[in-house]
N, C-alpha and C positions, 0 to 999 in steps of 0.2 A: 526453613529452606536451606537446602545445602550451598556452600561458597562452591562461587566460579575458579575453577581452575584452569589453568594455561595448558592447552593443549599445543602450541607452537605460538609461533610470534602474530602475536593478531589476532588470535584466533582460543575462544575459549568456551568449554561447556562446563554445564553446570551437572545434571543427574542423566547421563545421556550412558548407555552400556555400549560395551565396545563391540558388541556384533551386532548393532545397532544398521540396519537394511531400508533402503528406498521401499522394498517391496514389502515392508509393513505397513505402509500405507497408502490408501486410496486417495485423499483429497489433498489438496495442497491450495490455501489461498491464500495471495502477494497483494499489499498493498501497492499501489502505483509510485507516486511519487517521493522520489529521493530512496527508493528502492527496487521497482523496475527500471524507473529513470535517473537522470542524473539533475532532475530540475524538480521543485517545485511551480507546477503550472500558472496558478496564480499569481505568482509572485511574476515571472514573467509578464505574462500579458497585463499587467499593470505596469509591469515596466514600458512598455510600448505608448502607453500614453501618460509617465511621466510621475506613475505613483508607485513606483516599486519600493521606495524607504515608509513609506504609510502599509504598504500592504505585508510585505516582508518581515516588519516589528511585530504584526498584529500573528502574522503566520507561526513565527518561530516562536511565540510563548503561546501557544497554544500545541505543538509538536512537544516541546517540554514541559506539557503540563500544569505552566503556570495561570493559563486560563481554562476554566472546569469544563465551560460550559462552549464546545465545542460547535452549535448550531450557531449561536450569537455570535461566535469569532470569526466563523463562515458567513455570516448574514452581515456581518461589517463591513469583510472583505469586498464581498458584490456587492453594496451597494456603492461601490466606490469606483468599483467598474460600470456605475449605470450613465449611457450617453456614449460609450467606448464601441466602434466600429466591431463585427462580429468575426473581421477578416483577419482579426489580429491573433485569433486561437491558429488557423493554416500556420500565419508567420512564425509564432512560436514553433509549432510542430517540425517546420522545414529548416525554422533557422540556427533555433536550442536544442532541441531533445535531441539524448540519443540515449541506447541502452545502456545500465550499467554493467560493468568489464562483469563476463560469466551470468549474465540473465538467459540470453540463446539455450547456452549449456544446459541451466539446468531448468528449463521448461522442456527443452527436446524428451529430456531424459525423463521428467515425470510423466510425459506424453509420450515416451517407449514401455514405461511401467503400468500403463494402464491407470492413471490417476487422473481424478478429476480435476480439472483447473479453474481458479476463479480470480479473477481480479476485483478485490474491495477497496474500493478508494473514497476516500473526502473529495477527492477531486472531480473534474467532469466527463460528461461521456462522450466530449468530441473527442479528448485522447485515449481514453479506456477500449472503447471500439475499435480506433486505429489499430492500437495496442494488440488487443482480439485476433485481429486480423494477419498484423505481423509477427507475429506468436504463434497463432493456432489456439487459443485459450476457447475455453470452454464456454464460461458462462462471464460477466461482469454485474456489478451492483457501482452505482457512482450518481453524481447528481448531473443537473440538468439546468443550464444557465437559458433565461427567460430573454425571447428575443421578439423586436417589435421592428420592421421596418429597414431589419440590418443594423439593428445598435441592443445593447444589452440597457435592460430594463433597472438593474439591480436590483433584480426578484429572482429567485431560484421558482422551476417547475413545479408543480407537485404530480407525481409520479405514482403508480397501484400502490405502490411499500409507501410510500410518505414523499415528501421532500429534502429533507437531508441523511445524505447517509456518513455518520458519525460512528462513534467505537462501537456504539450499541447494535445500531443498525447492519452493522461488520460485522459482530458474533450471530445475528439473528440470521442473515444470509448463509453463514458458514454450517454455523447448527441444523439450518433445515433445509440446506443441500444437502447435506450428509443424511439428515433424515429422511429426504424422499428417496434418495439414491440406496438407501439403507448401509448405509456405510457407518460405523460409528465415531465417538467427537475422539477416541483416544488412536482412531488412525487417520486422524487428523494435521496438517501441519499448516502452520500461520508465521509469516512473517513479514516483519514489517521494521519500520524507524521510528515512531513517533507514538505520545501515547492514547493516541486516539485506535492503535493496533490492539492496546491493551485488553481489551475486552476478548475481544477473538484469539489470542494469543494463551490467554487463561484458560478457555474454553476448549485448546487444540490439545490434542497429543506431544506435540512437539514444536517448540515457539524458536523460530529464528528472527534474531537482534541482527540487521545490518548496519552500519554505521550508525548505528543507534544514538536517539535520546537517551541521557543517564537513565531517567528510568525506567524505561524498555530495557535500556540493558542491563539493571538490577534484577530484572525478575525473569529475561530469558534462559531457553536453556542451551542454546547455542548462539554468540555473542561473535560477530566478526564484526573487528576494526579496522582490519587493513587487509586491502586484496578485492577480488572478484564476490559475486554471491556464490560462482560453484567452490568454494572453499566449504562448502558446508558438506562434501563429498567429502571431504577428509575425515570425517567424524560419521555419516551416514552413507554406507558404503552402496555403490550401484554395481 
């Protein structure tokens, strides 16, 4: 694999050519959180009822890679939200999230270009939807927190594709949207933070690192650390 070189302050690709165009490709899927957004969802709304250092530990070694098994780190998480009010996702929504600086930007622009958009998240589809919506995205894949009576079960859904959607389930969405749409995996573009991206990322044409986990951002090929997501217009020309 070739080294990351510094394309300006912040900002660095790895095997990327310099007449390098939006209009090479058709699809483009962004992971949601701490890459659309500026929050990890989870972690929030376990802050709300007072477990956000229990859920937050368990989140961020699993983003870095130091726990493998990405369904269990998620099945921990919720069941620790089970018994927690359903109300507390809105509150997050209205009271945490907002987009990260240049996300607008550059979904407009791959939805001027004609590219298909996908939101693949670990995360859930109360915000994935909204997201949808306020965006204009295309399609979404995310999971599904299990509700009884207005409190969470801490059971996740099960869903036609499965119940968790982890790295694996994030390249299988990617790969055969592209394959229905008949587009192919190397006019593909994936990006994301954590290594739960990685699978999709490997699988794309071209892997954007945003504020990346180190090893996401070993193996992308466009690597921002500081600044907006449209910073990736500096390197990929519209």
């Amino acid at each position: 694999m070739k080294p990351l070189t510094q394309r300006s302050a912040g900002l660095w690709a790895r095997t990327v050519t310099e007449n390098l165009s939006l209009a090479d490709f058709k699809l483009i899927a962004f992971d949601m959180d701490s890459t659309l957004i500026n929050i990890e969802c989870i972690d929030e709304m376990a802050g709300m009822v007072g477990l956000q250092h229990e859920v937050s530990a368990i989140t961020e070694a699993a983003m870095r890679g130091e726990i493998t098994d990405y369904k269990q780190s998620l099945r921990q998480r919720v069941a620790l939200l089970k018994g927690a009010p359903v109300g507390i996702m809105q509150r997050v929504y209205e009271e945490k999230l907002q987009l990260n600086v240049g996300v607008e930007h550059v979904v407009s622009q791959c939805l001027r270009h004609g590219l298909h958009t996908l939101i693949v998240s670990g995360g859930f589809d109360y915000f994935t939807q909204k997201l949808q919506q306020q965006l204009g995205i295309h399609e979404t894949r995310s999971n599904q927190l299990e509700v009884k009576n207005g409190f969470f079960t801490g059971q996740l859904t099960h869903q036609a594709w499965g119940d968790i959607c982890d790295g694996e389930e994030k390249k299988r969405m990617v790969l055969g949207t592209a394959q229905r749409l008949g587009i192919e995996p190397s006019e593909c573009i994936a990006v994301g933070d954590g290594s739960n991206d990685l699978p999709m990322m490997s699988a794309s044409g071209l892997s954007v690192a945003y504020h990346a986990k180190p090893k996401v951002r070993a193996l992308a090929d466009i690597v921002i650390d500081t600044g907006g997501l449209d910073r990736m217009f500096e390197i990929v020309k519209i």
